[in-house]
SEGULUM-239535 format. One record per residue (C-alpha): y, x, z; residue in one letter. Coordinates in Angstrom, 3 decimals. Each point is the difference from the previous one (the first is absolute). Last residue first. Layout:
N
DRENTI          y          x          z   rest
DRENTI          Y          X          Z      A
...
END
This chain:
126
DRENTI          y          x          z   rest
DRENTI    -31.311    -19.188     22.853      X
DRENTI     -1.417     -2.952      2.143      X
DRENTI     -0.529     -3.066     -1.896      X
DRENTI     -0.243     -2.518      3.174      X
DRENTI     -2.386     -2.804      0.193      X
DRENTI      0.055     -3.159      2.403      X
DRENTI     -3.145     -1.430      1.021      X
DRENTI      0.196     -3.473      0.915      X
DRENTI     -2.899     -1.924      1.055      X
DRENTI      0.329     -4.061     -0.425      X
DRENTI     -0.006     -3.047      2.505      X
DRENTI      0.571     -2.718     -1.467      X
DRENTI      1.575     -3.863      0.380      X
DRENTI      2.287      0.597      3.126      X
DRENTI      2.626     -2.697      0.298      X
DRENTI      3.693      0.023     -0.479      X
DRENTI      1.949     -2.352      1.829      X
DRENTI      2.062      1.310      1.239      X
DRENTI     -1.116      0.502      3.328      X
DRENTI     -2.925      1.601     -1.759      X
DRENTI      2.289      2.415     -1.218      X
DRENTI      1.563      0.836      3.441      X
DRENTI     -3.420      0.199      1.392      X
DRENTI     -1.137      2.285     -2.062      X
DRENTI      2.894      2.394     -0.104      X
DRENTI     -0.292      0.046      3.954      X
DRENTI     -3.501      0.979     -0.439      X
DRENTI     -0.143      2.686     -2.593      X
DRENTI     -3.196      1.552      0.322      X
DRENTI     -1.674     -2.456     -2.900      X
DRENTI      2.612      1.316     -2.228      X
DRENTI      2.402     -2.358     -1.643      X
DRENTI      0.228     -1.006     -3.884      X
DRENTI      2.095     -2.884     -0.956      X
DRENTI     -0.051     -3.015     -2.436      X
DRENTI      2.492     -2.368     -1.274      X
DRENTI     -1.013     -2.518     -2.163      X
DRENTI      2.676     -0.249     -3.247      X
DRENTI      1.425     -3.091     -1.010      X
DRENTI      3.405      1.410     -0.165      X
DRENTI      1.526     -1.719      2.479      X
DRENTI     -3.248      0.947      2.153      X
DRENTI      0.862      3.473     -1.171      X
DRENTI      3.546     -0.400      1.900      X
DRENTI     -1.243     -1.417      2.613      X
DRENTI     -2.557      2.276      1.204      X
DRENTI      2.509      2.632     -0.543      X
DRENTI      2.637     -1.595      2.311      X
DRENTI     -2.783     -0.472      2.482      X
DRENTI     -0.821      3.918      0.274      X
DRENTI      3.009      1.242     -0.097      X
DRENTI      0.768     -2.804      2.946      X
DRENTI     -3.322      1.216      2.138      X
DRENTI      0.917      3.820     -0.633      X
DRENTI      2.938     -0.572      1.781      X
DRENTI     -1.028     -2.332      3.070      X
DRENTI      1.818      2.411      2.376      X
DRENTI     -3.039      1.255      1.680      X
DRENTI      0.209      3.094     -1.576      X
DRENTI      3.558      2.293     -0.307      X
DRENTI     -0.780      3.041      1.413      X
DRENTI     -4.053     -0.260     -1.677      X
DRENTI      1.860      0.483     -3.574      X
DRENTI     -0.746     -3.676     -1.541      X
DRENTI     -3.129      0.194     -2.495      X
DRENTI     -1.011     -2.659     -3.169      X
DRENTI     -1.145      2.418     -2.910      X
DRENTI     -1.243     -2.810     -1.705      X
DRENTI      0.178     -3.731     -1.068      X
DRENTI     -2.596     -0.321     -2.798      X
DRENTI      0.163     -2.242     -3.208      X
DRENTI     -2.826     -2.330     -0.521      X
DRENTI      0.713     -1.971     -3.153      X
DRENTI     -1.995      2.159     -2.554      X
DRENTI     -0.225      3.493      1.774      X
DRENTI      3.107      1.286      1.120      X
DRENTI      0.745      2.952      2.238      X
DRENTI      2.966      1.147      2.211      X
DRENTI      2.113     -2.160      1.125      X
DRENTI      2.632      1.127      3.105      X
DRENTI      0.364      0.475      3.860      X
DRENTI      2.610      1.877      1.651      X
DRENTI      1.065      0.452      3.745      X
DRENTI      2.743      2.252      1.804      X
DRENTI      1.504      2.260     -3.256      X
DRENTI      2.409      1.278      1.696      X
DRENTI      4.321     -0.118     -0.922      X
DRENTI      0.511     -1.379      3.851      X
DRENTI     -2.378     -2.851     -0.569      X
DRENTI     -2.237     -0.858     -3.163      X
DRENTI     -2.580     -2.577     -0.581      X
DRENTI     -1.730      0.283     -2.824      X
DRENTI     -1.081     -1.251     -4.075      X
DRENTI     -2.266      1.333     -1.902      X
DRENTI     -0.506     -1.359     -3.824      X
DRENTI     -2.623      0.715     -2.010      X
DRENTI     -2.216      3.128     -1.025      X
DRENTI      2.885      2.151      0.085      X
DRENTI     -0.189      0.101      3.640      X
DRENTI     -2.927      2.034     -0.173      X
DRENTI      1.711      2.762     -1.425      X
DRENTI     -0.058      3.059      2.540      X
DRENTI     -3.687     -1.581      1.631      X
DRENTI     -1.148     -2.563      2.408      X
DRENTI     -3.382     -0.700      0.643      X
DRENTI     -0.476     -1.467      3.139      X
DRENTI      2.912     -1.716      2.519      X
DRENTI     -0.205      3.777      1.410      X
DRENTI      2.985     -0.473      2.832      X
DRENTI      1.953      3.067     -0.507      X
DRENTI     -1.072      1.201     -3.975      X
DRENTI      0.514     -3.657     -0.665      X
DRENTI      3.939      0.599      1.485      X
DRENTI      0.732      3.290     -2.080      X
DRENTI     -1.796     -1.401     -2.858      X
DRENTI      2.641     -2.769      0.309      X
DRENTI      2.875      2.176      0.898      X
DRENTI     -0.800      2.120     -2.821      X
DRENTI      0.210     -2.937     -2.196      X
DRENTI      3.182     -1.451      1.030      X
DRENTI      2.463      1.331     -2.714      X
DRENTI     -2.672     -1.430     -2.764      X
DRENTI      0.854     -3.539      1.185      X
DRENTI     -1.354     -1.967      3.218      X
DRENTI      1.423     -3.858     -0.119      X
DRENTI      1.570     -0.841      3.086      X
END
């Protein structure tokens, strides 16, 4: 189902739990997230994020560890790769080199490594 406003703590809540990467308080108003939910929880989400021309990223892909192996993250994932092929878009992901199972999955897919970049992620701290 489509996440609204109502499920954004549960999001951060669930990126906080399985570190998909950068995630913050109003990343899902970047694009639309959609998830997987069971017993009122949050289980899995993924969602768009950022846009540049027609590649439009598929992000914050996780599915709390209790609930993995269930091919959740796998149909978020493929119902946004349809959607912006609809579109016209190229979909495009970000994984960390670490993340083994993730890579696999995606390259199961379909998707196909085409760089390797560093990240460094910087926090204001007051």
């Amino acid at each position: 189902m489509p996440l609204t406003p109502v499920h954004f703590s549960e999001a951060l809540a669930l990126a906080k739990l399985t570190n998909p990467g950068p995630f913050g308080p109003r990343t899902p108003e970047l694009g639309e997230y959609f998830g997987f939910f069971e017993g009122g929880q949050l289980i899995a989400m993924a969602g768009e994020r950022m846009c540049a021309g027609d590649l439009h990223e598929i992000s914050g892909i996780c599915t709390h560890p209790d609930f993995q192996g269930r091919g959740l993250a796998r149909k978020l994932t493929l119902k946004l790769v349809r959607r912006q092929l609809q579109r016209g878009k190229t979909p495009f992901l970000h994984v960390m080199r670490h993340n083994a199972v993730a890579s696999g999955l995606y390259e199961k897919m379909g998707f196909r490594i085409c760089r390797e970049t560093l990240v460094r992620v910087a926090l204001r701290v007051s």
